[in-house]
C-alpha positions as CSV (number, residue, x, y, z in Angstrom):
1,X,35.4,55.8,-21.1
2,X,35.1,51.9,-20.8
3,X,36.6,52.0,-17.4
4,X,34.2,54.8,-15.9
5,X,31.3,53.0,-17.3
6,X,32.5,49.6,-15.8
7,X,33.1,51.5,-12.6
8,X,29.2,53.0,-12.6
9,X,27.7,49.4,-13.4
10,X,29.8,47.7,-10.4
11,X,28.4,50.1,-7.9
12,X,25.6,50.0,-9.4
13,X,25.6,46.2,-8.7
14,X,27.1,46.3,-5.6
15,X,24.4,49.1,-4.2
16,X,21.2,46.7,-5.5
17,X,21.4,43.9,-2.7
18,X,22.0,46.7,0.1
19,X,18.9,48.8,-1.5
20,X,16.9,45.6,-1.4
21,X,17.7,44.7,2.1
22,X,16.5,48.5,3.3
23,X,13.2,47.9,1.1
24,X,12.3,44.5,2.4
25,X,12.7,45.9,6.1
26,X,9.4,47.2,6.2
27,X,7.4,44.5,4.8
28,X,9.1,41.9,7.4
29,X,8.5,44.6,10.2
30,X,4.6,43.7,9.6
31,X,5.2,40.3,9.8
32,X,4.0,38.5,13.4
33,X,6.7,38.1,15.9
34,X,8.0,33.9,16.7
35,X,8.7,33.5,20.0
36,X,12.2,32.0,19.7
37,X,12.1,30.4,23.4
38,X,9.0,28.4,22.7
39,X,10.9,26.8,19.8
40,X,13.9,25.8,21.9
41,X,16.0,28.2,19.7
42,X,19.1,30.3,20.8
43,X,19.3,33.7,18.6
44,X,22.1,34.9,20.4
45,X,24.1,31.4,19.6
46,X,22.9,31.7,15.7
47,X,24.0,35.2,15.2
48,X,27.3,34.4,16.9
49,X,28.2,31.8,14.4
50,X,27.0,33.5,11.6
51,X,29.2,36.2,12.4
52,X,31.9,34.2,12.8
53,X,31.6,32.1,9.7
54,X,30.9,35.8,8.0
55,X,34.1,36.4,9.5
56,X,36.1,33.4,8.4
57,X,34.5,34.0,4.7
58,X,34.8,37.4,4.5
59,X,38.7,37.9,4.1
60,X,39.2,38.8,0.7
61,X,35.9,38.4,-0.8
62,X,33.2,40.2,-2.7
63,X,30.4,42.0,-1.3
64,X,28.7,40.3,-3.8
65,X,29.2,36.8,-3.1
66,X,26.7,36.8,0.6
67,X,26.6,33.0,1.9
68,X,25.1,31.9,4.9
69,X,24.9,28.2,6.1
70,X,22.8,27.8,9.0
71,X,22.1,23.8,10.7
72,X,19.0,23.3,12.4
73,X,18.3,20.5,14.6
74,X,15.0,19.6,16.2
75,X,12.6,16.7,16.2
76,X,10.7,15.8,12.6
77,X,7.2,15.2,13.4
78,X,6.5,11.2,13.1
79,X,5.6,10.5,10.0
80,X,2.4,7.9,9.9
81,X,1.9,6.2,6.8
82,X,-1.2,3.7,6.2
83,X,-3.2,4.8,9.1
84,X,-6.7,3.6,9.6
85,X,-6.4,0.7,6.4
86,X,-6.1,-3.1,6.7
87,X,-3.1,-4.0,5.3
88,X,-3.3,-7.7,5.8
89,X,-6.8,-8.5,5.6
90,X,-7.6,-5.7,3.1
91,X,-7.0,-4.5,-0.4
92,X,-5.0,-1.5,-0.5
93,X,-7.0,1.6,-1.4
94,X,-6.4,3.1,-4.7
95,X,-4.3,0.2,-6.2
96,X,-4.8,-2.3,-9.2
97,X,-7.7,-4.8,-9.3
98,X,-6.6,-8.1,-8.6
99,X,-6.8,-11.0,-10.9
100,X,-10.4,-12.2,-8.6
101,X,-11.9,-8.5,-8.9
102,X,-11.7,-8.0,-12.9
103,X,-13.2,-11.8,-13.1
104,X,-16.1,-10.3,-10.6
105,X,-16.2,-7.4,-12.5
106,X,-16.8,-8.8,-16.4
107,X,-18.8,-12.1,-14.9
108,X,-22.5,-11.2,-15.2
109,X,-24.1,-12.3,-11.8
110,X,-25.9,-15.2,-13.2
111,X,-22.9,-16.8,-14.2
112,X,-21.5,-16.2,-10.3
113,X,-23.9,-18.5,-9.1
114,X,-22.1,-21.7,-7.3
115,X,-21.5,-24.2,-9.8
116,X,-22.7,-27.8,-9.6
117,X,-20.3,-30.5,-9.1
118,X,-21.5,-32.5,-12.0
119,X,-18.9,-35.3,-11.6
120,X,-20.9,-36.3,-8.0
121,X,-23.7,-36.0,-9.0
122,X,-22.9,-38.8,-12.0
123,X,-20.5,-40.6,-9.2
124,X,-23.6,-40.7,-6.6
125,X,-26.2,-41.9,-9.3
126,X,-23.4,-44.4,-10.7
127,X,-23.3,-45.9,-6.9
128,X,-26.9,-45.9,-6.2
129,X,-27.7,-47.7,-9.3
130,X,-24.7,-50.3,-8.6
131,X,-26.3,-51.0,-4.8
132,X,-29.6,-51.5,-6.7
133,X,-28.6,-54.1,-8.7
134,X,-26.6,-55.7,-6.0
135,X,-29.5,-56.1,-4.1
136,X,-32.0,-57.1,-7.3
137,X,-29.4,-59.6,-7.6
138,X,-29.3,-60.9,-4.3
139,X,-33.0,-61.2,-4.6
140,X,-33.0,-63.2,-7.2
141,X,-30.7,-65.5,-6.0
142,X,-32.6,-65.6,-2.9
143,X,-36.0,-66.5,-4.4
144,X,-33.9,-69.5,-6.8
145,X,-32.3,-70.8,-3.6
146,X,-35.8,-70.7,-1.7
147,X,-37.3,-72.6,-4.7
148,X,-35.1,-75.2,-4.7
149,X,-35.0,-75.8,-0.8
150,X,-39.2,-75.8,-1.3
151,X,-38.6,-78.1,-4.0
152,X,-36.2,-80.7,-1.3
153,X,-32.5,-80.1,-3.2
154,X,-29.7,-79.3,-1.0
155,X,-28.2,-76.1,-3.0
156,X,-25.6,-73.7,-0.9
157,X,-27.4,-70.6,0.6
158,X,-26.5,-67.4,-1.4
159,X,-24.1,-65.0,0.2
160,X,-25.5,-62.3,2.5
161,X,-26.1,-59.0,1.5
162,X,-22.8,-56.8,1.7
């Protein structure tokens, strides 16, 4: 009994694949027809080595066990990655904020505004007011020396302005 009902479920099994082939027929019938020529493909050349690797497999084995290999070769299209974005001048779209964009982003604008350069500003004042007293000095000097010529003594001119 164990051995006819093994018997009924391998040809059962082995009947599926061949019952599926003859169903699927139809519905690839409807499907629209490739021309093969335009693709630079050889049916006859495939179905030759497919029958012959069928062929070499097929000593000894299973009707169950249905392998195919089939190699294409063709061109890939070319694939064109980063089109139309500046990838040296530019940010990348899409990727993290750099360190410049999240200070731009939490700064409030009136805190953007170009900063003074407070150290020449004090530098420039420091200067002006050091020429000014060179040249109140020199001044004063002058008026003592032209005193003292008015006056007849012989005193050394003061030095001339730098």
């Amino acid at each position: 009994m164990k051995r006819l009902l093994a018997a009924l479920l391998v040809s059962a099994v082995a009947t599926a694949p061949a019952a599926a082939q003859t169903a699927d027929a139809p519905a690839t019938a409807a499907a629209p027809a490739i021309d093969a020529h335009a693709l630079g493909i050889s049916l006859s050349r495939i179905s030759r080595r497919l029958a012959a690797e069928s062929a070499a497999r097929g000593d000894g084995g299973s009707p169950l066990n249905l392998e195919f290999h089939v190699d294409v070769y063709g061109t890939a299209p070319q694939l064109r990655f980063f089109t139309g974005q500046d990838l040296v001048y530019g940010a990348v779209p899409g990727s993290a904020p750099t360190h410049r964009d999240m200070i731009r982003h939490v700064t409030p604008q009136a805190f953007r505004s170009p900063r003074v350069d407070f150290l020449s500003l004090v530098t420039g004042a420091a200067m002006y007011g050091a020429k000014k007293a060179q040249d109140w000095n020199y001044d004063r000097q002058y008026e003592i020396y032209r005193k003292r010529v008015e006056a007849g003594q012989n005193v050394p001119a003061p030095k001339p302005r730098p």
